[in-house]
C-alpha positions as CSV (number, residue, x, y, z in Angstrom):
1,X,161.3,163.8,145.6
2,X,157.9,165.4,143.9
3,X,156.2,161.8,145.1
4,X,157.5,162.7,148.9
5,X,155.8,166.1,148.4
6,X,153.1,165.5,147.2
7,X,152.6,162.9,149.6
8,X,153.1,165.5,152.4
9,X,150.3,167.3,150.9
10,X,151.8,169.7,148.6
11,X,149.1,169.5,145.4
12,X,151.8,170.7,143.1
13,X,155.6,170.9,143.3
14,X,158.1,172.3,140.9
15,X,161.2,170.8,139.7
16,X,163.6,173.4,142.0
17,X,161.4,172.3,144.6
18,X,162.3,168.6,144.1
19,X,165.9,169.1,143.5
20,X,166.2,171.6,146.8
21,X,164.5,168.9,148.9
22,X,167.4,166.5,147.0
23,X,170.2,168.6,147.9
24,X,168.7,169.5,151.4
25,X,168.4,165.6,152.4
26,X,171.5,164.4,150.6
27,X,173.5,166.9,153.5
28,X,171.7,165.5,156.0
29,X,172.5,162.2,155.2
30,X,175.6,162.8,154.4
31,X,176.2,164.0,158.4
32,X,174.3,161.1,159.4
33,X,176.6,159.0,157.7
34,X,179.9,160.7,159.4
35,X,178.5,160.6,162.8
36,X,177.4,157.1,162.2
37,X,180.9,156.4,160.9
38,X,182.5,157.6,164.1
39,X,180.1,155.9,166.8
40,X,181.4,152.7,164.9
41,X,184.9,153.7,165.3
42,X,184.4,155.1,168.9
43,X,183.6,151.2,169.6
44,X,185.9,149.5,168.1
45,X,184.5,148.6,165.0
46,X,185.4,149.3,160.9
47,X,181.6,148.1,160.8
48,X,178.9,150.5,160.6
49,X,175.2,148.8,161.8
50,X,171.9,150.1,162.3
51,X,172.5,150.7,165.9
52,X,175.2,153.1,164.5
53,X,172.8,155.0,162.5
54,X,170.1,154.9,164.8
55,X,171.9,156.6,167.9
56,X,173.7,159.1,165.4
57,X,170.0,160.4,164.2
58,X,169.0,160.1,168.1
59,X,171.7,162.5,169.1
């Protein structure tokens, strides 16, 4: 998490820092996972693929 920071410019970056920017992205991906999960379902499919994700992040 500091690495992704720091490579966003940030010059220093505290350890609450890198474990908010944890928490923060682990939520998101967490709903990206459950829409993804029911784009699959919606078609028919107990298989989740990149096309899944991809039109979850989309919309």
């Amino acid at each position: 998490m500091k690495r992704i920071i720091k490579n966003a410019g940030g010059f220093r970056v505290s350890e609450d820092a890198a474990e908010a920017l944890r928490e923060v992205l682990e939520e998101i991906a967490a709903d990206l996972a459950a829409r993804s999960v029911q784009l699959a379902k919606h078609a028919g499919r107990r298989t989740v693929t990149k096309e899944d994700v991809k039109l979850a992040y989309r919309g």
